[in-house]
Each structure stands twice: as structure tokens, then as C-alpha cells.
Jmol script that loads the backbone (N, CA, C; Angstrom):
load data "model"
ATOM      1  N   UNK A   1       0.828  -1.176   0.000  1.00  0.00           N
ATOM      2  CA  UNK A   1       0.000   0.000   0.000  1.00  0.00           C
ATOM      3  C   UNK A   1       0.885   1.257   0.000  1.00  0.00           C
ATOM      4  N   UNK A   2       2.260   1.027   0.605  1.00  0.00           N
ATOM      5  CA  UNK A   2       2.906   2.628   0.837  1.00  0.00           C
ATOM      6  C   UNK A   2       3.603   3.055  -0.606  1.00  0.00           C
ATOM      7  N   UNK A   3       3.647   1.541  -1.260  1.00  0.00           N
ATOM      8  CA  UNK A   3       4.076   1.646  -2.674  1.00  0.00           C
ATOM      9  C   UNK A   3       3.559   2.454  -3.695  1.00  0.00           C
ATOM     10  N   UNK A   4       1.967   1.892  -3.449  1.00  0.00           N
ATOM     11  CA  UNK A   4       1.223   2.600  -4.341  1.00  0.00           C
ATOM     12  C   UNK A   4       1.017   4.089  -3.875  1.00  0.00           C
ATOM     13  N   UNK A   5       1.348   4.496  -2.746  1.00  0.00           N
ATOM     14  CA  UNK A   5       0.989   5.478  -2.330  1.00  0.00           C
ATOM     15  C   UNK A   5       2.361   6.691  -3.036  1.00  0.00           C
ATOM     16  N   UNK A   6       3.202   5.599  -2.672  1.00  0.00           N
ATOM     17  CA  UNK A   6       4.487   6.670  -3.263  1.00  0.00           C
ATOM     18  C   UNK A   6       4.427   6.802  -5.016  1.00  0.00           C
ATOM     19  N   UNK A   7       4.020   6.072  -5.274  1.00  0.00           N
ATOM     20  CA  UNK A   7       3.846   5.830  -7.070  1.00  0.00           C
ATOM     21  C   UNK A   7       2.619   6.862  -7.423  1.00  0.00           C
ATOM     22  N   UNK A   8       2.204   7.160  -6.678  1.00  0.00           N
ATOM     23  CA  UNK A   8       0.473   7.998  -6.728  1.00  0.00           C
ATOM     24  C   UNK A   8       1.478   9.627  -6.892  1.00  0.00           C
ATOM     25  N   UNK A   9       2.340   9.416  -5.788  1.00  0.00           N
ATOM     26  CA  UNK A   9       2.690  11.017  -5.084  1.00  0.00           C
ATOM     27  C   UNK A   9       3.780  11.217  -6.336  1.00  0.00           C
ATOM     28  N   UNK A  10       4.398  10.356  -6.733  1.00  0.00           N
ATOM     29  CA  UNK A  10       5.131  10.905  -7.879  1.00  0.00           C
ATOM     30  C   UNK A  10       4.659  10.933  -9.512  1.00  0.00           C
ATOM     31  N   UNK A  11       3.502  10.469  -9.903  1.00  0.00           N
ATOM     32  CA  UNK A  11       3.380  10.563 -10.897  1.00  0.00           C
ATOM     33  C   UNK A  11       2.297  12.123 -11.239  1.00  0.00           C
ATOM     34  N   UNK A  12       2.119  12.177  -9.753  1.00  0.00           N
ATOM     35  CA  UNK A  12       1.129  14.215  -9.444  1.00  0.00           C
ATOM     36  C   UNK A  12       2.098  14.723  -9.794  1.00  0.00           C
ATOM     37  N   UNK A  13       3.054  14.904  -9.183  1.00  0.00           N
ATOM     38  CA  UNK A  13       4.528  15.596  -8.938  1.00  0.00           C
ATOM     39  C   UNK A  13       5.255  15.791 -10.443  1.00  0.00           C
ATOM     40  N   UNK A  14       5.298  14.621 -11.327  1.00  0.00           N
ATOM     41  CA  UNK A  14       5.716  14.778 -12.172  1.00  0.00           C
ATOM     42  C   UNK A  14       4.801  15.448 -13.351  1.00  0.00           C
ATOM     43  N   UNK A  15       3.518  15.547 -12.831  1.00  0.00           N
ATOM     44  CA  UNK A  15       2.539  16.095 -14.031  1.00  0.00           C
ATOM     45  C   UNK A  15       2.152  17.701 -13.704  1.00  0.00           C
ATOM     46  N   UNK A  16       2.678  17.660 -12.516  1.00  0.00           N
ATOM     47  CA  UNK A  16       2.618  19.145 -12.258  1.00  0.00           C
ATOM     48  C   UNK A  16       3.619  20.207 -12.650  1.00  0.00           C
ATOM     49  N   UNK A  17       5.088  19.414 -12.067  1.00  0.00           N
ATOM     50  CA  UNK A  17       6.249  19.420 -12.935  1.00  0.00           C
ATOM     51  C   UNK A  17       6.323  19.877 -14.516  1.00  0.00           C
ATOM     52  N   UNK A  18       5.522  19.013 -14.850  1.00  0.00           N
ATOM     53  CA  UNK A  18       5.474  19.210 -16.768  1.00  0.00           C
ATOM     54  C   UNK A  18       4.586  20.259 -16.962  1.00  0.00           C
ATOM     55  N   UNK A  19       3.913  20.478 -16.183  1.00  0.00           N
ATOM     56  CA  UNK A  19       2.430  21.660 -16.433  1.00  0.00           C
ATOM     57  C   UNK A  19       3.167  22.831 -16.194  1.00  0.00           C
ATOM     58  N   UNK A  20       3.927  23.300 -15.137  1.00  0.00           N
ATOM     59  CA  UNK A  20       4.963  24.083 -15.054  1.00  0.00           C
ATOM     60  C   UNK A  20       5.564  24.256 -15.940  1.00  0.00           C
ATOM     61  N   UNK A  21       6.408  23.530 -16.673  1.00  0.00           N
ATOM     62  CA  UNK A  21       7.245  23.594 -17.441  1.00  0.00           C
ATOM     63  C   UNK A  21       6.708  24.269 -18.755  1.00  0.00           C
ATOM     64  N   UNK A  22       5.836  23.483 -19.467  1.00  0.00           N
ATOM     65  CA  UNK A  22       5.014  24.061 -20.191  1.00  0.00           C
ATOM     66  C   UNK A  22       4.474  25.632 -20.254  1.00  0.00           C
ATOM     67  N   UNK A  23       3.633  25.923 -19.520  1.00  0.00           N
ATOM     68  CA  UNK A  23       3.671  27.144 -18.765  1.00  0.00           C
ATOM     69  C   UNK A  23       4.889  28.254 -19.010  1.00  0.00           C
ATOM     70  N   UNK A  24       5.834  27.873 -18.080  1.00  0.00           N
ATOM     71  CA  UNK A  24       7.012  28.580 -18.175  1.00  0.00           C
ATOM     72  C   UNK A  24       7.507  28.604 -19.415  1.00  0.00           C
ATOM     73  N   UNK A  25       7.081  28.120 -20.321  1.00  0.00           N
ATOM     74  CA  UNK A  25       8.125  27.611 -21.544  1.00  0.00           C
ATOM     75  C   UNK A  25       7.512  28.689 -22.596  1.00  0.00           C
ATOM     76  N   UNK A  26       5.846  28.403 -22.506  1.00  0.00           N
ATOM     77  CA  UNK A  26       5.134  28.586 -23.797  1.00  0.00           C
ATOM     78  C   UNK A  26       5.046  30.390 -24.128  1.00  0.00           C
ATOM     79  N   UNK A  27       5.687  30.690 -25.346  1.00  0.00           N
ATOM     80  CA  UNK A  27       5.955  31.858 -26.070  1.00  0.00           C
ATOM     81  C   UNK A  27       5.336  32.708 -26.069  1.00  0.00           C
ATOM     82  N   UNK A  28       4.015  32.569 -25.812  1.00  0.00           N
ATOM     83  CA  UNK A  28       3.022  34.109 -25.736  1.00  0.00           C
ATOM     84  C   UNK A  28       2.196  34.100 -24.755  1.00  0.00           C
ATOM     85  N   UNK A  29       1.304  35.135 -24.223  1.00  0.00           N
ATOM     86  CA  UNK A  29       0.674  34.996 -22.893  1.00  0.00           C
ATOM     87  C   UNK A  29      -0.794  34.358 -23.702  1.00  0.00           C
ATOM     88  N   UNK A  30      -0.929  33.731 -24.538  1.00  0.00           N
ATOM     89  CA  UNK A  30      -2.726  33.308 -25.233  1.00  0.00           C
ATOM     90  C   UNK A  30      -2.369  31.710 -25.226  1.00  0.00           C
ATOM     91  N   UNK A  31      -1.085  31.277 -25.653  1.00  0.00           N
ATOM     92  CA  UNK A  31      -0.150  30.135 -25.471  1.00  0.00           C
ATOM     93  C   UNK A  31      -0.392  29.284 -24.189  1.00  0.00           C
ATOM     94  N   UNK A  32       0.310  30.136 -22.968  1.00  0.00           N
ATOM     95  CA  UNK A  32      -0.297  30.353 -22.027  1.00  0.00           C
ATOM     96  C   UNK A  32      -1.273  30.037 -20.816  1.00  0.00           C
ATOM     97  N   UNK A  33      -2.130  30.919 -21.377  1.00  0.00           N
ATOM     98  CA  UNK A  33      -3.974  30.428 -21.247  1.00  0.00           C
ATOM     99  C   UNK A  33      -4.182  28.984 -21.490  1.00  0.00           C
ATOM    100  N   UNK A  34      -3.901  28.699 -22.406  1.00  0.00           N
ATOM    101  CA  UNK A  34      -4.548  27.691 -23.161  1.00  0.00           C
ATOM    102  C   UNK A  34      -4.076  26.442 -22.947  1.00  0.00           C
ATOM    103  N   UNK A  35      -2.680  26.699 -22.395  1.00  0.00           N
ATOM    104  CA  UNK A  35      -2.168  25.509 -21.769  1.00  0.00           C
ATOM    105  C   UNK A  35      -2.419  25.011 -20.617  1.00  0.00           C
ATOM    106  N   UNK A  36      -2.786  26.234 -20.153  1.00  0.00           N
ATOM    107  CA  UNK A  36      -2.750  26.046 -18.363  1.00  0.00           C
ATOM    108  C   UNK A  36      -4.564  25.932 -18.409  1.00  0.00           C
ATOM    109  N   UNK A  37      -5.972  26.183 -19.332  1.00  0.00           N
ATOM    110  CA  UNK A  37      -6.829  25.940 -19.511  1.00  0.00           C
ATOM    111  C   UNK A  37      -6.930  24.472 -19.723  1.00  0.00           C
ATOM    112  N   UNK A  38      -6.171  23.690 -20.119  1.00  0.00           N
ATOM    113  CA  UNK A  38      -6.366  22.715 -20.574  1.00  0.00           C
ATOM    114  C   UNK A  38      -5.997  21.546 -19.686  1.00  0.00           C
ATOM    115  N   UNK A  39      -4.913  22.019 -18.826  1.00  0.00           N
ATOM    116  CA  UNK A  39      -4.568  21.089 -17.550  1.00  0.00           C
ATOM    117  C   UNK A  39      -5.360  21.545 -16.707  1.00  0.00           C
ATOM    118  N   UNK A  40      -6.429  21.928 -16.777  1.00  0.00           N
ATOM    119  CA  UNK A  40      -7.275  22.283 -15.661  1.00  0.00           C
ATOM    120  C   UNK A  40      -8.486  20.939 -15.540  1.00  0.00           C
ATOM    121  N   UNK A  41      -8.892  20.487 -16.530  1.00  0.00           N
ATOM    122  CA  UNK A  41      -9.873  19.607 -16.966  1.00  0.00           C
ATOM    123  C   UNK A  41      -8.856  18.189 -17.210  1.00  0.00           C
ATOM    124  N   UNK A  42      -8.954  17.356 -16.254  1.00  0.00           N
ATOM    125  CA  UNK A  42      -8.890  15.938 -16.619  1.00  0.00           C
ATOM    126  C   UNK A  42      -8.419  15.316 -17.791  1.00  0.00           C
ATOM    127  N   UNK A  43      -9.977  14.842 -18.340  1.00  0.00           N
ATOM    128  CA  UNK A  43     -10.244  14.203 -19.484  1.00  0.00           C
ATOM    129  C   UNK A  43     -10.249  15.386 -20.654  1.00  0.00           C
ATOM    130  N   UNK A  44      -9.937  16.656 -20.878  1.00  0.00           N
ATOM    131  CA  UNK A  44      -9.713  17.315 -21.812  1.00  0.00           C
ATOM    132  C   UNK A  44     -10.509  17.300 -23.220  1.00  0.00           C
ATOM    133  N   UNK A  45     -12.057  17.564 -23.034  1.00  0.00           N
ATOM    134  CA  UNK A  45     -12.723  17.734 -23.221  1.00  0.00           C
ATOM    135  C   UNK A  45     -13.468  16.657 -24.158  1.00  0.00           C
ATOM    136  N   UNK A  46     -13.391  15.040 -23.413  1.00  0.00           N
ATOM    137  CA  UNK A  46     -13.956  14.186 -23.619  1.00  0.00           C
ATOM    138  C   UNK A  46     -15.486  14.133 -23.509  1.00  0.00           C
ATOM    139  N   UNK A  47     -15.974  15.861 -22.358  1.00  0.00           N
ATOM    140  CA  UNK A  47     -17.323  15.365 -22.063  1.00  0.00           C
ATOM    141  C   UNK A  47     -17.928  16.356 -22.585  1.00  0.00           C
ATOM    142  N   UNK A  48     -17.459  16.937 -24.131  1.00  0.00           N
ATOM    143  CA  UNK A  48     -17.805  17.461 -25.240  1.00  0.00           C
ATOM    144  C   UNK A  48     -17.727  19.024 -24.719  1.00  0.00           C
ATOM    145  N   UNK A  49     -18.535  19.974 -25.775  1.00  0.00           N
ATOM    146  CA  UNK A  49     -18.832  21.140 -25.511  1.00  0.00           C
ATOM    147  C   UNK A  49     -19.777  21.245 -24.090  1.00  0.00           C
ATOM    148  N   UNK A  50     -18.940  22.828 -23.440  1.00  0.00           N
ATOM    149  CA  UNK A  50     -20.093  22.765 -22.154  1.00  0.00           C
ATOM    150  C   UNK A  50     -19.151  22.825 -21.019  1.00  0.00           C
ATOM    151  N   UNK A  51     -17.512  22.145 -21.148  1.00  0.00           N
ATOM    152  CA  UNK A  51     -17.731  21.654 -19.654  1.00  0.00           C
ATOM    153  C   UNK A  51     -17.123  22.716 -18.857  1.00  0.00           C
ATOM    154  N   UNK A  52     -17.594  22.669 -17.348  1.00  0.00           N
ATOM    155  CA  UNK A  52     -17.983  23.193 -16.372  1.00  0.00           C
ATOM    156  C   UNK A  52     -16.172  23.118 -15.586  1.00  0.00           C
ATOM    157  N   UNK A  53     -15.862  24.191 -15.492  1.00  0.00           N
ATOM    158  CA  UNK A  53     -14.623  24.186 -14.501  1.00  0.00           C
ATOM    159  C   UNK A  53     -14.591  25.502 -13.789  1.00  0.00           C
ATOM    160  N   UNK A  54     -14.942  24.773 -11.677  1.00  0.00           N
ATOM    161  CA  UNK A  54     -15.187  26.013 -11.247  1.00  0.00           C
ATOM    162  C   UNK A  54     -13.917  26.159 -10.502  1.00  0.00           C
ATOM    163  N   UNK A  55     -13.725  27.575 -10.114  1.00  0.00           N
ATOM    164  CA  UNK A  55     -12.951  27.687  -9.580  1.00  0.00           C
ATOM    165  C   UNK A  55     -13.424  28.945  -8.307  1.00  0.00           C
ATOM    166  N   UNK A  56     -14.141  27.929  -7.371  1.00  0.00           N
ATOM    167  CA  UNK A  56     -14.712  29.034  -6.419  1.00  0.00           C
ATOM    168  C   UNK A  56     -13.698  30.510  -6.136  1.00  0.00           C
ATOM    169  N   UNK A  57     -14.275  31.734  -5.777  1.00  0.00           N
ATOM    170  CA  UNK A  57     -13.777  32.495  -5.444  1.00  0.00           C
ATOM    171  C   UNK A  57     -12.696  33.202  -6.826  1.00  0.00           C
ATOM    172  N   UNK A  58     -11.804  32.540  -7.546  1.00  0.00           N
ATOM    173  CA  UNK A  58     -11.468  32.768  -8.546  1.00  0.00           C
ATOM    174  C   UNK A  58     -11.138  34.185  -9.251  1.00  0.00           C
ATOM    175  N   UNK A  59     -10.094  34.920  -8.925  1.00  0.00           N
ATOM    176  CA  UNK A  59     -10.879  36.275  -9.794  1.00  0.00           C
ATOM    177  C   UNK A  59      -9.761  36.274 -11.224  1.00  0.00           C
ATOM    178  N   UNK A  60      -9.479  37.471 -11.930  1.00  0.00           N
ATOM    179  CA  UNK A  60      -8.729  37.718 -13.363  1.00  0.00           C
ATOM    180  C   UNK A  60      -7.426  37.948 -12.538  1.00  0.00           C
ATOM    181  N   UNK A  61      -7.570  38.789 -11.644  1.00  0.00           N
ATOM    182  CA  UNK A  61      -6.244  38.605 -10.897  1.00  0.00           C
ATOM    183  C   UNK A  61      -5.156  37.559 -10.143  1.00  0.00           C
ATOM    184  N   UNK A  62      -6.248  36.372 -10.007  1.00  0.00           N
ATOM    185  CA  UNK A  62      -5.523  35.123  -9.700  1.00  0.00           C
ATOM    186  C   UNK A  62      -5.292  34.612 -11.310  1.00  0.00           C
ATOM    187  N   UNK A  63      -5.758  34.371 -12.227  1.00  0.00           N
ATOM    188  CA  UNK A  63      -5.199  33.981 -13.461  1.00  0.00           C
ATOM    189  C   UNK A  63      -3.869  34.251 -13.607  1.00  0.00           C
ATOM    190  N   UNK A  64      -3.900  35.792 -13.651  1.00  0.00           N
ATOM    191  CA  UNK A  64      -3.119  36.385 -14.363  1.00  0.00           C
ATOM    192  C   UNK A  64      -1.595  36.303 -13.629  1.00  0.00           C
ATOM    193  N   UNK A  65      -2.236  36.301 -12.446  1.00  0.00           N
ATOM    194  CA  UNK A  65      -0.664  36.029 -11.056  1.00  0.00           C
ATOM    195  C   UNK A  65      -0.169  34.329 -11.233  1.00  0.00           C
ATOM    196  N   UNK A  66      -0.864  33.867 -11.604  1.00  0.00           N
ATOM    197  CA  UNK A  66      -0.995  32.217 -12.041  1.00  0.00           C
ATOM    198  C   UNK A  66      -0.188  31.995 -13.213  1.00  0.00           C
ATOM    199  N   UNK A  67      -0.541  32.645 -14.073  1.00  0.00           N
ATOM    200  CA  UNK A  67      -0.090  32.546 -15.515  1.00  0.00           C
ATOM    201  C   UNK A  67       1.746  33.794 -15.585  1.00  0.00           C
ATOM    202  N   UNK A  68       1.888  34.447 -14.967  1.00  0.00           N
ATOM    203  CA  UNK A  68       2.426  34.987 -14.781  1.00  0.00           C
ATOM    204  C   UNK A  68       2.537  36.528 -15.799  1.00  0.00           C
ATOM    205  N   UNK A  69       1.474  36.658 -16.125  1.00  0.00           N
ATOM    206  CA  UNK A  69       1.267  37.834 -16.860  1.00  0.00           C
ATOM    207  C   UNK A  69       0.176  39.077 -16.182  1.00  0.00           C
ATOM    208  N   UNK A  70      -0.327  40.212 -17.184  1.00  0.00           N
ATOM    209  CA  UNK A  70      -0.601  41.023 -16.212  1.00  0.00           C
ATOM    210  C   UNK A  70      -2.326  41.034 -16.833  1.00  0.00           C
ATOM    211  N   UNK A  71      -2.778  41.741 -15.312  1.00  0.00           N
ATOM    212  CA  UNK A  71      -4.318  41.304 -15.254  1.00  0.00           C
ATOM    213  C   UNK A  71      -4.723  42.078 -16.667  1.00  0.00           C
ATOM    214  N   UNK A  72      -4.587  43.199 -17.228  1.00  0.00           N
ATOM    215  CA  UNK A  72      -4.940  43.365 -18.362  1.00  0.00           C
ATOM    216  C   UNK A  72      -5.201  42.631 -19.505  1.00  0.00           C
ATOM    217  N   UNK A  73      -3.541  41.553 -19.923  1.00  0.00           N
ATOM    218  CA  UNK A  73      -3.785  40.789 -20.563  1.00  0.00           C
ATOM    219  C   UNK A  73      -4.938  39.743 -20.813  1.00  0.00           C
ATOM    220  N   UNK A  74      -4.528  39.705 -19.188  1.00  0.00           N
ATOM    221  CA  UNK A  74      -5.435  38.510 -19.109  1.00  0.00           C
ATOM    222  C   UNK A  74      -6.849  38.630 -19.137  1.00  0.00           C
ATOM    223  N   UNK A  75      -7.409  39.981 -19.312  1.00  0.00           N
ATOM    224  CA  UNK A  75      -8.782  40.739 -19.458  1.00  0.00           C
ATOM    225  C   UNK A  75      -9.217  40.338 -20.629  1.00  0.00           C
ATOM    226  N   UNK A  76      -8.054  41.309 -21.386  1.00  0.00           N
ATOM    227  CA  UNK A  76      -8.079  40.769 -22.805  1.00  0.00           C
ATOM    228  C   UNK A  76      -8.495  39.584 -23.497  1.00  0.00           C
ATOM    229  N   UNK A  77      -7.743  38.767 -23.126  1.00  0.00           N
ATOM    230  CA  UNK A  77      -7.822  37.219 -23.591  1.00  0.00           C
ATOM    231  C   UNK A  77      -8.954  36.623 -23.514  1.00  0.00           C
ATOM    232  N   UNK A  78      -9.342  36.431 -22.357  1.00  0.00           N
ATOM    233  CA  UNK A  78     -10.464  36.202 -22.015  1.00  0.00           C
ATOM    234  C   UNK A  78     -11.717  36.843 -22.537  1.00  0.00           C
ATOM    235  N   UNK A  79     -11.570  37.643 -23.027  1.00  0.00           N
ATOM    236  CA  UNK A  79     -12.896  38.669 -23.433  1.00  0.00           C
ATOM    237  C   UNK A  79     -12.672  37.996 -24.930  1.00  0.00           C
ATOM    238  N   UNK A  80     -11.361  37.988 -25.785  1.00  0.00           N
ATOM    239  CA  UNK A  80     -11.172  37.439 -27.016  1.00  0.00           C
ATOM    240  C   UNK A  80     -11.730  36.069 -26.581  1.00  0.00           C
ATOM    241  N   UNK A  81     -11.729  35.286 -26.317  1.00  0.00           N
ATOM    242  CA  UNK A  81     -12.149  33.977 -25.883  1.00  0.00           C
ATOM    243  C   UNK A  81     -13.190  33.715 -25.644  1.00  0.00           C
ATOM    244  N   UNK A  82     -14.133  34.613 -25.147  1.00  0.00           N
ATOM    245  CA  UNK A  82     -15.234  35.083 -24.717  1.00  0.00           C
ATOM    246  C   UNK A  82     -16.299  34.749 -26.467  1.00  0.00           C
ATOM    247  N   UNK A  83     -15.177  36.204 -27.155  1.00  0.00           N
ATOM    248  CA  UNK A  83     -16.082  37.032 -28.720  1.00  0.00           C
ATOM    249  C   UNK A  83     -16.068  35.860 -29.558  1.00  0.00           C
ATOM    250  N   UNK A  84     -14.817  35.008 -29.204  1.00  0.00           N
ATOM    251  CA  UNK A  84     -14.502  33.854 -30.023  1.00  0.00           C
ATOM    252  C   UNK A  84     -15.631  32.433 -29.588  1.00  0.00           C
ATOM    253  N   UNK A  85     -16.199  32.577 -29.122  1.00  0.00           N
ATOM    254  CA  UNK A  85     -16.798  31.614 -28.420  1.00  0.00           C
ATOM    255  C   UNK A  85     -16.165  30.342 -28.035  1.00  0.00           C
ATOM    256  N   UNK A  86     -15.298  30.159 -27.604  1.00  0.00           N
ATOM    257  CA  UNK A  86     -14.435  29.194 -27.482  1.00  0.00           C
ATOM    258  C   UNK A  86     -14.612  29.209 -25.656  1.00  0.00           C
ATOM    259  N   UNK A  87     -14.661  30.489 -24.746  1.00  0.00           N
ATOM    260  CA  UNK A  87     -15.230  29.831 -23.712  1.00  0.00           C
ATOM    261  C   UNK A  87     -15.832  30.742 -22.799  1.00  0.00           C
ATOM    262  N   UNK A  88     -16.462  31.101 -21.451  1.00  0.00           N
ATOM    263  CA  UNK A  88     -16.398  31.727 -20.757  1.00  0.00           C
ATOM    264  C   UNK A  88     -16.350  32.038 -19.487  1.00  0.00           C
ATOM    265  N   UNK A  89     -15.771  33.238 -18.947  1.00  0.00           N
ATOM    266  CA  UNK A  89     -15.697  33.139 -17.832  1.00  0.00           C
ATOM    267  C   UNK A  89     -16.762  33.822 -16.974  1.00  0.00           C
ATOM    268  N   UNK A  90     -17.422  33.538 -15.701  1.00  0.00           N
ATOM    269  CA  UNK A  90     -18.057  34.036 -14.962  1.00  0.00           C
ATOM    270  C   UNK A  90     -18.168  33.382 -13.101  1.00  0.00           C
ATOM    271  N   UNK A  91     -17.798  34.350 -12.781  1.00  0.00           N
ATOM    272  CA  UNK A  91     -17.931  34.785 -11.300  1.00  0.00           C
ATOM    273  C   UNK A  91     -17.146  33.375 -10.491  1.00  0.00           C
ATOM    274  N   UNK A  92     -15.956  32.645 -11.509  1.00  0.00           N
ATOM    275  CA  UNK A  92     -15.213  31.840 -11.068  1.00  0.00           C
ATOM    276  C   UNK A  92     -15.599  30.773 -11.634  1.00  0.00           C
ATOM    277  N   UNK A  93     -16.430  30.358 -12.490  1.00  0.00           N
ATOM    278  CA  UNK A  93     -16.318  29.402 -13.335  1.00  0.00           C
ATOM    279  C   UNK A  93     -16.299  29.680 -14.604  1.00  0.00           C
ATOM    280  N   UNK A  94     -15.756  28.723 -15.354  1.00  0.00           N
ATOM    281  CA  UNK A  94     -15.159  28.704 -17.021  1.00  0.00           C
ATOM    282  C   UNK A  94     -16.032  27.217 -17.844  1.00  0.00           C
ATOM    283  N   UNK A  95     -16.427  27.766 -18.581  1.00  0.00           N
ATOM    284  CA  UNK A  95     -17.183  26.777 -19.614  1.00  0.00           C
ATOM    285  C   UNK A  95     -16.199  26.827 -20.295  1.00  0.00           C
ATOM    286  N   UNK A  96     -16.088  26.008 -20.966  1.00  0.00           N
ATOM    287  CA  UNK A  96     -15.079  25.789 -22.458  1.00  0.00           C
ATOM    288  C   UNK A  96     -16.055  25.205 -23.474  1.00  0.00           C
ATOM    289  N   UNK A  97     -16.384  26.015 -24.590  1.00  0.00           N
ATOM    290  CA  UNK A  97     -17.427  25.669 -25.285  1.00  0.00           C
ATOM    291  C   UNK A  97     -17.071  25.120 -26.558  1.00  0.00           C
ATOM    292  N   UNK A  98     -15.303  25.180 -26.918  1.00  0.00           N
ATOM    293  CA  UNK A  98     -14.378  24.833 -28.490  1.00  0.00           C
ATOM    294  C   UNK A  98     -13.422  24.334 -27.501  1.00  0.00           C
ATOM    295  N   UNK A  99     -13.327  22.562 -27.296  1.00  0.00           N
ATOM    296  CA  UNK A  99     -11.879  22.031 -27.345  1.00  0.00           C
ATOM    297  C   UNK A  99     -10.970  22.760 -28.717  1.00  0.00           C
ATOM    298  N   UNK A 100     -11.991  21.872 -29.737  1.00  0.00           N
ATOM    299  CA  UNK A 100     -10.750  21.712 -30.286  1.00  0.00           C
ATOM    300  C   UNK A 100     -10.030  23.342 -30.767  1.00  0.00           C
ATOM    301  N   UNK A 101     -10.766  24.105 -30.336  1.00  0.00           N
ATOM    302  CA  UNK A 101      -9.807  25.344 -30.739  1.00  0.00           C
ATOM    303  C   UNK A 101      -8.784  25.809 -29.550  1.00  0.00           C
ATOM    304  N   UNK A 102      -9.673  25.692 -28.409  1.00  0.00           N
ATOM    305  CA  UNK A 102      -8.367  25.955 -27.510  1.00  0.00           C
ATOM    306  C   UNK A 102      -6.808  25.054 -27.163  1.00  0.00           C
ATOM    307  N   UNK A 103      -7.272  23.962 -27.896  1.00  0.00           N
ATOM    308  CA  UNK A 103      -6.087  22.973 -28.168  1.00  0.00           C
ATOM    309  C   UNK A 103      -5.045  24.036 -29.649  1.00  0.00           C
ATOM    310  N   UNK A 104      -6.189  24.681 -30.299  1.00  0.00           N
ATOM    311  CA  UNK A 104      -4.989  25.339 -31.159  1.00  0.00           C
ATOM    312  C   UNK A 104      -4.584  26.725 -30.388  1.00  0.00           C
ATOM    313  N   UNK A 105      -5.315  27.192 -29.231  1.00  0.00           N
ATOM    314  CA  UNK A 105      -4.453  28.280 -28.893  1.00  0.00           C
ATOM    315  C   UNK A 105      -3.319  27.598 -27.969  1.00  0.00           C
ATOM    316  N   UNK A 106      -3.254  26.485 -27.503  1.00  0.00           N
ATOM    317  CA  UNK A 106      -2.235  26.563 -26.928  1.00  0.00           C
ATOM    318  C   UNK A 106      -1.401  25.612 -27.761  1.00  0.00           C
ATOM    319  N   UNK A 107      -1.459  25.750 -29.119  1.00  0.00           N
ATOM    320  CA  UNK A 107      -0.161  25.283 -30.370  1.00  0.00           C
ATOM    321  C   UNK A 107      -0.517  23.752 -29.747  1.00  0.00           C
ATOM    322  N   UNK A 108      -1.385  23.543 -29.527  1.00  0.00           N
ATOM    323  CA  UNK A 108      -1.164  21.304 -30.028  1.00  0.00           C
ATOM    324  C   UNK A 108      -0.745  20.694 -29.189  1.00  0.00           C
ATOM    325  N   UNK A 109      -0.535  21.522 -28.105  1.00  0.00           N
ATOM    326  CA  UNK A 109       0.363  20.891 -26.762  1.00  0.00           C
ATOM    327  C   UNK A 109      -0.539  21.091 -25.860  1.00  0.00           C
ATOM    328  N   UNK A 110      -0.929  19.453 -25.371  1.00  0.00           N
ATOM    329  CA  UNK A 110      -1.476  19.038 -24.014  1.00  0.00           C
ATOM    330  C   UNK A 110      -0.229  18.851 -23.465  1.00  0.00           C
ATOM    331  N   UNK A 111      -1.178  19.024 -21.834  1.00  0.00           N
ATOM    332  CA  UNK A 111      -0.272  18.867 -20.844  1.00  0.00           C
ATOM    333  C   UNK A 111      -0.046  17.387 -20.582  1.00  0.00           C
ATOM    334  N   UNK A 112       1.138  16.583 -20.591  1.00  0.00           N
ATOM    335  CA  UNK A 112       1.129  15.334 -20.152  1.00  0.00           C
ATOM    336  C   UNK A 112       1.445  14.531 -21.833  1.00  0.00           C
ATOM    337  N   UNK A 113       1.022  15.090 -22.629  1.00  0.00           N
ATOM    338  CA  UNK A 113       1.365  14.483 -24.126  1.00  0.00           C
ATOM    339  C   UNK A 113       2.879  14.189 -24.692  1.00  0.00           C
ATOM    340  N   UNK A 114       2.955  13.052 -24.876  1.00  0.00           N
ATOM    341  CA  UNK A 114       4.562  12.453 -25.108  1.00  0.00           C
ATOM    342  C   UNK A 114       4.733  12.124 -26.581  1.00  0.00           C
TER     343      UNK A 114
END
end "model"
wireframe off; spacefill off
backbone 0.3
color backbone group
């Protein structure tokens, strides 16, 4: 049992690790978004248009301190994301209404993809 327990704690570790990395890596602040949108959801949008990711309390200013860019941008984006219908945000939760487009804002790269 402590096996599986340690095998549990490192394979989080290492996917958080890579989500970071990613993150840190990816070239533009919409890049970004979209990466760090996408490791937010599990199954990555297996349960079609619609799905529901809350993030109680949540504001543009935790994004943006998250993502490491500035709350403007991140106004921005989101409002483009919004016009684009691809997803939205409200009062701490995010619908994502276009996988497959936010898979192209963040250039084709899931988190965890080898």
C-alpha cells in the first residue's frame, strides 16, 4: 500500500512538474492560457462542448498572477475567448465551449502528451 501510495505522489509531482514547465516555456501569454486551460480539466474535453470548470472564489487577478502575466492581458484574452466563443468566464467558473480550438491556442500541446 505505501508503494502505491508513493507511485500515486510521484506521478502528481511529475505532471505538475510538466504543467509548469510548459507554462514557463510557452511563447506568448494566449499560449499560455490555453495551456494552463487545458490542464485544468482531466479528461480534456472528452465530455464534449459545455464543460464546467469552477474555480470558487477565482478572480482575473488570480489567473493572471498564475499565468504569470498582467491582469490586463489577461482581461483581454479572455474577453477574445469570450467574442470567439471558445469559452467563458463568470464569477469563477469557465465553460469551455471549443476544445478543439483551444487545443490550437495553446499550439497542439497538451499537458502530459509524449
Amino acid at each position: 500500500m505505501a508503494f502505491d501510495v508513493a507511485q500515486q505522489l510521484s506521478e502528481r509531482r511529475f505532471k505538475l512538474l510538466d504543467e509548469l514547465r510548459i507554462i514557463g516555456l510557452s511563447e506568448s501569454a494566449q499560449q499560455k492560457l490555453g495551456v494552463f486551460l487545458l490542464g485544468l480539466c482531466p479528461d480534456r474535453g472528452r465530455r464534449g462542448s459545455g464543460t464546467r470548470i469552477h474555480l470558487p472564489g477565482a478572480k482575473q487577478d488570480d489567473l493572471a498572477q498564475m499565468l504569470g502575466v498582467s491582469r490586463e492581458t489577461t482581461n483581454r484574452l479572455l474577453s477574445f475567448l469570450g467574442k470567439s466563443n471558445i469559452l467563458a468566464w463568470k464569477r469563477g467558473t469557465l465553460v469551455i465551449r471549443n476544445w478543439s480550438a483551444l487545443k490550437k491556442l495553446a499550439g497542439f500541446r497538451e499537458v502530459g502528451a509524449k
